[in-house]
Biopython code that builds the backbone (N, CA, C, O; Angstrom):
import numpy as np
from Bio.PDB.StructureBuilder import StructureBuilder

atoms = [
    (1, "UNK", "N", (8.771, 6.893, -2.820)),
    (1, "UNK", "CA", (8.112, 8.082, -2.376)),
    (1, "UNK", "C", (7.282, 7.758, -1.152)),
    (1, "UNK", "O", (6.601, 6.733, -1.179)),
    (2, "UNK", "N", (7.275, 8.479, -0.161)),
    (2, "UNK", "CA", (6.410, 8.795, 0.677)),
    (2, "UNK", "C", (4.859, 8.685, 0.631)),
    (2, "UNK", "O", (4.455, 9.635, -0.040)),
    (3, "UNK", "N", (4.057, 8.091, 0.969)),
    (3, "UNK", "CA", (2.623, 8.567, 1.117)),
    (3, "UNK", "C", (2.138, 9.454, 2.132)),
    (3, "UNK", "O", (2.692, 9.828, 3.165)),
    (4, "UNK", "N", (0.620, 9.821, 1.503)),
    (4, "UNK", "CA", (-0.125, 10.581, 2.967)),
    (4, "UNK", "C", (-0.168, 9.802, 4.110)),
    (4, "UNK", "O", (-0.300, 10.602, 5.037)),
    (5, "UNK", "N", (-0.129, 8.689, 4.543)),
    (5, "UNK", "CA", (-0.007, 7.925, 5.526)),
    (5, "UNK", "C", (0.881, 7.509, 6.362)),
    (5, "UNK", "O", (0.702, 7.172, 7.532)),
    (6, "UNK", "N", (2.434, 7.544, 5.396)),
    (6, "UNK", "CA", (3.490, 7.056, 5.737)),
    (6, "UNK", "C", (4.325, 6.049, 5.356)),
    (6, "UNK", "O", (5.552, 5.984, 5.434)),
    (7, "UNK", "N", (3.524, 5.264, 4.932)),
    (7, "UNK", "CA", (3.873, 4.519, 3.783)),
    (7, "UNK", "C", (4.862, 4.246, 2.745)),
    (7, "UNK", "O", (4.684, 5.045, 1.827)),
    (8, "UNK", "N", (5.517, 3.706, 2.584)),
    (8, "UNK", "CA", (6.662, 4.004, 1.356)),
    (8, "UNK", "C", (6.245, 3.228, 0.212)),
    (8, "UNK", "O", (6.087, 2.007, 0.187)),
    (9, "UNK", "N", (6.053, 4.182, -0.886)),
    (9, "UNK", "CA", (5.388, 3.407, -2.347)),
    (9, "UNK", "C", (6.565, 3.490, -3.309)),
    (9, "UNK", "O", (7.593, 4.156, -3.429)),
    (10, "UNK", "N", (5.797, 2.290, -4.073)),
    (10, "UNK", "CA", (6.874, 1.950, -5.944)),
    (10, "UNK", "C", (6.487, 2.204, -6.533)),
    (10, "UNK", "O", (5.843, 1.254, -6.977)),
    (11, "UNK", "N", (6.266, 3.304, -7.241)),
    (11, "UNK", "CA", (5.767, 2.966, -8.576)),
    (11, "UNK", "C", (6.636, 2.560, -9.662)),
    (11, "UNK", "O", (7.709, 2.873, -10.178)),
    (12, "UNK", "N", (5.513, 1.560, -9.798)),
    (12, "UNK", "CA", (5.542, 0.721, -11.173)),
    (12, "UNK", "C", (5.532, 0.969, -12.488)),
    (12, "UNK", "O", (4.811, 1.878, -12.900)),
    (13, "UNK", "N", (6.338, 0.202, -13.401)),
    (13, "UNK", "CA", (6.009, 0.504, -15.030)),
    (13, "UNK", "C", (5.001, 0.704, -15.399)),
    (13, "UNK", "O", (4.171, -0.137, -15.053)),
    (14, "UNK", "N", (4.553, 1.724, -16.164)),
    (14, "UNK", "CA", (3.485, 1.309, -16.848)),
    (14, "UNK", "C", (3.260, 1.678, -18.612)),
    (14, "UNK", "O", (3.443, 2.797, -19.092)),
    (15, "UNK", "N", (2.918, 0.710, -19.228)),
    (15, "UNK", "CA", (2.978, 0.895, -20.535)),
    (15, "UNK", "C", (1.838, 2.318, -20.768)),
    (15, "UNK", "O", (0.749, 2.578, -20.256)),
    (16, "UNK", "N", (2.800, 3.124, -21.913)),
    (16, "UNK", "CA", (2.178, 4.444, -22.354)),
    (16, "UNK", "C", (2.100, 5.191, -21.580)),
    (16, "UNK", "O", (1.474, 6.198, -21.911)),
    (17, "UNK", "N", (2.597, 5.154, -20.314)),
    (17, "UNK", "CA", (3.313, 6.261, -19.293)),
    (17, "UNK", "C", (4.596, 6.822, -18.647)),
    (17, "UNK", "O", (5.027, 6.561, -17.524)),
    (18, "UNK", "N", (5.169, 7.718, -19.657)),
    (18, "UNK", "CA", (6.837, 8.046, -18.764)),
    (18, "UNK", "C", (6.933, 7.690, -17.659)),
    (18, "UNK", "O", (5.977, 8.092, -16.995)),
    (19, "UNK", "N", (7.978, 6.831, -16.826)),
    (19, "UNK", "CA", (8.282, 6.936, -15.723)),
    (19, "UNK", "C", (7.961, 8.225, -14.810)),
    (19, "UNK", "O", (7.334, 8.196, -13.750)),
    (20, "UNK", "N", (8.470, 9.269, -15.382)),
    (20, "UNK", "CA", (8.543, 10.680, -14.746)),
    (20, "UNK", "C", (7.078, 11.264, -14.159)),
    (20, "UNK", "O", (6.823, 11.810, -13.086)),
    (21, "UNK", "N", (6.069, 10.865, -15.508)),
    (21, "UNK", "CA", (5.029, 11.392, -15.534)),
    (21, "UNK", "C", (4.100, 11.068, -14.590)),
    (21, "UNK", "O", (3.195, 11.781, -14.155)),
    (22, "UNK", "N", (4.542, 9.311, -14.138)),
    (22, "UNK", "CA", (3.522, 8.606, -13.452)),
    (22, "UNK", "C", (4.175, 9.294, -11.747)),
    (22, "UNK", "O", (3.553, 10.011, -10.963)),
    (23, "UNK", "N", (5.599, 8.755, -11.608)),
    (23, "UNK", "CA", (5.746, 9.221, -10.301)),
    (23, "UNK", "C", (5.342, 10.731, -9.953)),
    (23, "UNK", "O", (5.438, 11.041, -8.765)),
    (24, "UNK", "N", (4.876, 11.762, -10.909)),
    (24, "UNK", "CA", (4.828, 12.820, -10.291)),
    (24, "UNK", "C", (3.230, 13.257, -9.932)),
    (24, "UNK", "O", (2.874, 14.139, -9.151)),
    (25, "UNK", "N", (2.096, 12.062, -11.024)),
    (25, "UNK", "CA", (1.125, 11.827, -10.679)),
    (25, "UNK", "C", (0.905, 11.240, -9.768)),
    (25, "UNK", "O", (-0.173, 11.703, -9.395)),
    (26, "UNK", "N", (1.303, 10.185, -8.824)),
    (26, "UNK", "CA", (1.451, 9.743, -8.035)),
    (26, "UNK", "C", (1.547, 10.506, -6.396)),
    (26, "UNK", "O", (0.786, 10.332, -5.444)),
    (27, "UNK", "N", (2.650, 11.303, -6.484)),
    (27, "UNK", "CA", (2.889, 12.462, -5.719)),
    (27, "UNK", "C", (2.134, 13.353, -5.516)),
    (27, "UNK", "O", (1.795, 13.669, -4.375)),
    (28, "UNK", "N", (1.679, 13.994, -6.671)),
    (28, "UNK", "CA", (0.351, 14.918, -6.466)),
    (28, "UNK", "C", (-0.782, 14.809, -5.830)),
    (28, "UNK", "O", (-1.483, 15.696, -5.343)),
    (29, "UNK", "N", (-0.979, 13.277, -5.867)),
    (29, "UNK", "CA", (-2.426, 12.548, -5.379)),
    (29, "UNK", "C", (-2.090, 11.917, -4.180)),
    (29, "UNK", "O", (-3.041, 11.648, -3.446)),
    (30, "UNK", "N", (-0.941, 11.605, -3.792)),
    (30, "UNK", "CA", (-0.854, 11.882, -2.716)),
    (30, "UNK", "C", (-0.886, 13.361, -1.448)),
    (30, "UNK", "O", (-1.452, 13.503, -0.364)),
    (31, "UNK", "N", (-0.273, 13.961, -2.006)),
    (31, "UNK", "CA", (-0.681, 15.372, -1.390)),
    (31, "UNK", "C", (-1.562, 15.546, -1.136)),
    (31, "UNK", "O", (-1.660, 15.546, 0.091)),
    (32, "UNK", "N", (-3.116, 15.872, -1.996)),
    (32, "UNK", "CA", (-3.828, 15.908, -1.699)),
    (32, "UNK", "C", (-4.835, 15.134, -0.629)),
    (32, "UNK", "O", (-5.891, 15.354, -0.036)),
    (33, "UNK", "N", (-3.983, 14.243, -0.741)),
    (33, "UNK", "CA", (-4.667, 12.978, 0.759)),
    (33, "UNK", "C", (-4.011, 13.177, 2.487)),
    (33, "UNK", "O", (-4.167, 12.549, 3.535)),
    (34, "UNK", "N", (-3.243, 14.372, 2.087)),
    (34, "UNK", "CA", (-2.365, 15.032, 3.560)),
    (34, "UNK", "C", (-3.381, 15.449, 4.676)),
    (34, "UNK", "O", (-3.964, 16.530, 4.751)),
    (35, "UNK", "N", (-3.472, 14.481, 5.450)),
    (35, "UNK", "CA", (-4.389, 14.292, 6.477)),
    (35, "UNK", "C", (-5.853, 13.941, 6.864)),
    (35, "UNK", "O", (-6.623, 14.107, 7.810)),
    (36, "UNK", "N", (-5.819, 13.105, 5.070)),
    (36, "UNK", "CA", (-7.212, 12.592, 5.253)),
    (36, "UNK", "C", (-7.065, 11.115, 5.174)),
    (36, "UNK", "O", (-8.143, 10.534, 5.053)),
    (37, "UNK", "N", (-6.067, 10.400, 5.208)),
    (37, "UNK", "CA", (-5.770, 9.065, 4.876)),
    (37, "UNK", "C", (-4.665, 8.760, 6.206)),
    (37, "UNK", "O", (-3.559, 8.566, 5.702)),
    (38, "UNK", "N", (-4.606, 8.676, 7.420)),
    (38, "UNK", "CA", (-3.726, 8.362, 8.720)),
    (38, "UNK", "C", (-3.688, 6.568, 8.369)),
    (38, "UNK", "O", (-4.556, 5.820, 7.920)),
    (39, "UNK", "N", (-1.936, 6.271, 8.910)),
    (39, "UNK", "CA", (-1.900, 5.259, 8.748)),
    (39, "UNK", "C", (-2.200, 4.286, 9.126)),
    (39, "UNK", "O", (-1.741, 3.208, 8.749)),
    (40, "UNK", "N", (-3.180, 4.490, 10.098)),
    (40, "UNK", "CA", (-3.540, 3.042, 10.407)),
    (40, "UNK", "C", (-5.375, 3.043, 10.315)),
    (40, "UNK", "O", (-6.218, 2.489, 11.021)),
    (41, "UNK", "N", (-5.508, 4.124, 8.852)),
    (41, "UNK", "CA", (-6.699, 3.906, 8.192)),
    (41, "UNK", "C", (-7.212, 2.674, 7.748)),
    (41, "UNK", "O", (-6.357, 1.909, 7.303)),
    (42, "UNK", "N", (-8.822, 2.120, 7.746)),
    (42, "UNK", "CA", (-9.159, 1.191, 7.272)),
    (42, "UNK", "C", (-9.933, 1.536, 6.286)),
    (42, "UNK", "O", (-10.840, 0.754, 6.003)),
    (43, "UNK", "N", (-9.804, 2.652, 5.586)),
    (43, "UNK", "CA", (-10.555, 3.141, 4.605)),
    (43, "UNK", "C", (-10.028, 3.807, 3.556)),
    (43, "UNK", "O", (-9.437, 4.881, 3.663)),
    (44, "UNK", "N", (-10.318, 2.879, 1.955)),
    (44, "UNK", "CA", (-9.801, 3.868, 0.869)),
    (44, "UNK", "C", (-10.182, 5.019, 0.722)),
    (44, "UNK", "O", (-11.147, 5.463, 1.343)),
    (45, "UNK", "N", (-9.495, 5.708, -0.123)),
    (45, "UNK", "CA", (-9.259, 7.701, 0.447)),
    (45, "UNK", "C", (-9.166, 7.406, -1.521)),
    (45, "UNK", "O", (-8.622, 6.446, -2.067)),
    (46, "UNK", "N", (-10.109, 8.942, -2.424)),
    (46, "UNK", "CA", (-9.512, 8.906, -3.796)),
    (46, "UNK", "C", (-9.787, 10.037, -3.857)),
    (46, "UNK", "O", (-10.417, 10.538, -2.925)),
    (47, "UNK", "N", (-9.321, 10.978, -5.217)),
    (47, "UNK", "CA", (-9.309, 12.138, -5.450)),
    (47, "UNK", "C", (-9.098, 12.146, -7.150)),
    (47, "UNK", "O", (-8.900, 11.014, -7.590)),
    (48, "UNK", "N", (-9.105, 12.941, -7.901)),
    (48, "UNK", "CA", (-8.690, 13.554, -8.868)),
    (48, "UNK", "C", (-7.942, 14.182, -9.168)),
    (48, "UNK", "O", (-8.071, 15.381, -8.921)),
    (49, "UNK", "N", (-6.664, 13.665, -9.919)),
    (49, "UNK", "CA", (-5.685, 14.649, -10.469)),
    (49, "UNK", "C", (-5.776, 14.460, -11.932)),
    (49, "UNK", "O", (-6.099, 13.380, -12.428)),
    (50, "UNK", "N", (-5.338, 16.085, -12.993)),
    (50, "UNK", "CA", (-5.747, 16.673, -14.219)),
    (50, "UNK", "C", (-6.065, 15.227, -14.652)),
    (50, "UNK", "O", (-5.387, 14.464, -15.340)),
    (51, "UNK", "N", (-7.384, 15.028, -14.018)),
    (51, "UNK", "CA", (-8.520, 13.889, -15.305)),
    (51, "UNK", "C", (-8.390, 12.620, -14.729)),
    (51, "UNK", "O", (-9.247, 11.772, -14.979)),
    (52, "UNK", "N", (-7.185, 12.292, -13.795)),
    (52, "UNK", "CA", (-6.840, 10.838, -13.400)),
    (52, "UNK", "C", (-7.878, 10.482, -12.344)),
    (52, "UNK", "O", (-7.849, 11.238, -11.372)),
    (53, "UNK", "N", (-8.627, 9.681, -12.310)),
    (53, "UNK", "CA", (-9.184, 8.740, -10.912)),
    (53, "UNK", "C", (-8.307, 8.567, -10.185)),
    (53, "UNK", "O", (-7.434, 9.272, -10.691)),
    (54, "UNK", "N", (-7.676, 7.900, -8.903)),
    (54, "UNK", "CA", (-6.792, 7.769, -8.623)),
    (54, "UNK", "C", (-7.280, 7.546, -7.083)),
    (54, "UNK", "O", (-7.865, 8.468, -6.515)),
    (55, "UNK", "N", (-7.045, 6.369, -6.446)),
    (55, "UNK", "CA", (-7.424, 5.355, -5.463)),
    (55, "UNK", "C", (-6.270, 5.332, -4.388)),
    (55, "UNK", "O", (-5.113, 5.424, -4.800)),
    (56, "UNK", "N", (-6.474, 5.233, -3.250)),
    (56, "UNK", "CA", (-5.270, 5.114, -2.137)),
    (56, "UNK", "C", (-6.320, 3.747, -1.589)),
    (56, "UNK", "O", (-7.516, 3.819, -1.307)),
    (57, "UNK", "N", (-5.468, 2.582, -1.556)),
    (57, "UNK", "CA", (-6.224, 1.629, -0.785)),
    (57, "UNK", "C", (-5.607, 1.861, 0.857)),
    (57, "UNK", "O", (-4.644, 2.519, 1.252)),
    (58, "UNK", "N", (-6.932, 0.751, 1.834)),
    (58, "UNK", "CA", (-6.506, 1.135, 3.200)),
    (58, "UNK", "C", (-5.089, 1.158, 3.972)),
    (58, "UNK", "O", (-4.789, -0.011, 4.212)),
    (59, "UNK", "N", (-4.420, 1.763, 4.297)),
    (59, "UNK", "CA", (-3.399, 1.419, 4.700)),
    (59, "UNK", "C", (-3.347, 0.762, 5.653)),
    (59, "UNK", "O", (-2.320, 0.091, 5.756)),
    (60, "UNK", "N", (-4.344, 0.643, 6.726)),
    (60, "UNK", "CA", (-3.764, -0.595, 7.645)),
    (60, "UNK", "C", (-3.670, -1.930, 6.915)),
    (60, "UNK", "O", (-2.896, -2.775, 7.364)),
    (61, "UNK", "N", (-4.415, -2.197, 5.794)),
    (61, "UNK", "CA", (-4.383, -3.530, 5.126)),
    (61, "UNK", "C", (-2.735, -3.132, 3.632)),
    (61, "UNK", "O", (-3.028, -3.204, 2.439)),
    (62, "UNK", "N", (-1.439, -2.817, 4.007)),
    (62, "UNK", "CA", (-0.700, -2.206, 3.067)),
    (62, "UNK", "C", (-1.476, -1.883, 1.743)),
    (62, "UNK", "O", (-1.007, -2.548, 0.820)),
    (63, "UNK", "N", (-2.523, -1.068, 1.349)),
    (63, "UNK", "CA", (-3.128, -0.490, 0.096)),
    (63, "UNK", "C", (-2.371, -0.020, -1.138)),
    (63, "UNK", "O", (-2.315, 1.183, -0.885)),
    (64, "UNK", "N", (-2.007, -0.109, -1.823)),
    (64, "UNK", "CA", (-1.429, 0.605, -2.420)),
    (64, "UNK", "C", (-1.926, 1.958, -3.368)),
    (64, "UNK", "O", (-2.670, 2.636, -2.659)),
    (65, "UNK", "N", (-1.813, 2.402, -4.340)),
    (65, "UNK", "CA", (-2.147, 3.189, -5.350)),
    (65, "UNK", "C", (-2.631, 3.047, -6.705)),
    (65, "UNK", "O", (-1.814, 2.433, -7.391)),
    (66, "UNK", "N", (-3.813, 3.444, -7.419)),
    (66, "UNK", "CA", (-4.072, 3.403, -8.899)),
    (66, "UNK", "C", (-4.691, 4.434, -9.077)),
    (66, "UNK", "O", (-5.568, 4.930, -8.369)),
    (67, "UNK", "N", (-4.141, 4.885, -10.284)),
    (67, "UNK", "CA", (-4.686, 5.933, -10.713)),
    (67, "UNK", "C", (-5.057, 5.388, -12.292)),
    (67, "UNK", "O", (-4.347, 4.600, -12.918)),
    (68, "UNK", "N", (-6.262, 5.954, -12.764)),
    (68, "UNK", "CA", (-6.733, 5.683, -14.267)),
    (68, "UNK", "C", (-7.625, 6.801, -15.226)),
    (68, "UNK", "O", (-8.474, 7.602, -14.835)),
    (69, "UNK", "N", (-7.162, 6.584, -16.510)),
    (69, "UNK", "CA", (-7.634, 7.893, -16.970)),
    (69, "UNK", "C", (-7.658, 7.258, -18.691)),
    (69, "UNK", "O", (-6.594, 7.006, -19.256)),
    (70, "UNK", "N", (-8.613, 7.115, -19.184)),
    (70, "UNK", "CA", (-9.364, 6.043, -20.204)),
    (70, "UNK", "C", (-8.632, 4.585, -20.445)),
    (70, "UNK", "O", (-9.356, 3.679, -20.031)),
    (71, "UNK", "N", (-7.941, 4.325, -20.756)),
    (71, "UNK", "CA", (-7.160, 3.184, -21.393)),
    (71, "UNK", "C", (-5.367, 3.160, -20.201)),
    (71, "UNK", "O", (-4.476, 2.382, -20.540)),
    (72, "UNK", "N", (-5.263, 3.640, -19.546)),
    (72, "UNK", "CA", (-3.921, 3.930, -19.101)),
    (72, "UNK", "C", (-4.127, 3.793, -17.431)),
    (72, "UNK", "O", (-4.935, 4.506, -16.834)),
    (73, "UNK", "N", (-3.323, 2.822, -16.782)),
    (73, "UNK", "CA", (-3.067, 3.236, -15.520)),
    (73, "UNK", "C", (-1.935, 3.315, -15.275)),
    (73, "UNK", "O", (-0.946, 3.002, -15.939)),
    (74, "UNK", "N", (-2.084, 3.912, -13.913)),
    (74, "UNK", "CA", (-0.552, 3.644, -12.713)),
    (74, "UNK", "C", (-0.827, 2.943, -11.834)),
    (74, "UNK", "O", (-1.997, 2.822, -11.472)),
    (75, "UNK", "N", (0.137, 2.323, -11.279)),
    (75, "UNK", "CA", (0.166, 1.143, -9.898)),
    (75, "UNK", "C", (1.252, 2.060, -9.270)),
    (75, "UNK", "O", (2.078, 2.727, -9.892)),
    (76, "UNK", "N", (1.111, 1.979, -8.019)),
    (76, "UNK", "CA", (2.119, 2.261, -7.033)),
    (76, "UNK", "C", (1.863, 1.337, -5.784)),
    (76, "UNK", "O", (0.968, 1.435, -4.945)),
    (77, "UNK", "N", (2.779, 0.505, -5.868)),
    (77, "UNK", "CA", (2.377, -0.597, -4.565)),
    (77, "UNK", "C", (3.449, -0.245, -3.244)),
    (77, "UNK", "O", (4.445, 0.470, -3.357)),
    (78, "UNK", "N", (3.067, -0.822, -2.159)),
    (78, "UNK", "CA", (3.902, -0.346, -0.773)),
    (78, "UNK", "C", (5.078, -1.256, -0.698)),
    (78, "UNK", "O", (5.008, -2.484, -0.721)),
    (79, "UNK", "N", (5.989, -0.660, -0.622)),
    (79, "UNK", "CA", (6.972, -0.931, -0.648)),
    (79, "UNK", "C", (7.867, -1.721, 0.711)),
    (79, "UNK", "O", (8.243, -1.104, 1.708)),
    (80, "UNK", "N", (8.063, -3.032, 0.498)),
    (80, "UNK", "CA", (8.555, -4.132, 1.476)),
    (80, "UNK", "C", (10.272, -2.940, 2.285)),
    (80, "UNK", "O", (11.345, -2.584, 1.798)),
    (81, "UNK", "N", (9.367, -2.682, 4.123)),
    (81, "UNK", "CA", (10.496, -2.287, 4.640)),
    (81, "UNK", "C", (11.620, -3.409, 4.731)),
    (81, "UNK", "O", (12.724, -3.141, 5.205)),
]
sb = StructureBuilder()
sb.init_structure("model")
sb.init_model(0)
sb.init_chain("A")
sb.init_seg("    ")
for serial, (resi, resn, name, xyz) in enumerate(atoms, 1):
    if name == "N":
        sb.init_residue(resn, " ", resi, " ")
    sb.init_atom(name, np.array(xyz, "f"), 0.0, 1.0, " ", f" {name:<3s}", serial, name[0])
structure = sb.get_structure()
């Protein structure tokens, strides 16, 4: 998937999270970072999706993604062009 930056992310397994569920959390929280996170930001960008924390690290340093919400995360790391 695409990031707000440009970026191309993976998300990763994560135990006690559908595949489906995480990439679409993932997506969402990215959206919301549509033009506040440019890629050659040096600054993490986060937001809230239904309850998740959810972190965009800097993208000029390849940042990736976490999102967390009591006991459960997601990773989405940048993906080797």
């Amino acid at each position: 998937m695409t990031a707000a930056s440009g970026l191309t992310l993976q998300v990763l397994e994560s135990p006690g999270v559908p595949c489906a569920d995480a990439k679409d959390l993932v997506s969402r929280f990215q959206a919301q970072l549509a033009g506040r996170q440019p890629a050659g930001s040096g600054k993490p960008a986060s937001a809230t999706v239904d309850g998740w924390l959810c972190v965009s690290g800097p993208p000029s340093s390849q940042g990736g993604t976490t999102c967390s919400l009591q006991d459960k995360t997601v990773f989405a790391g940048v993906a080797a062009e």
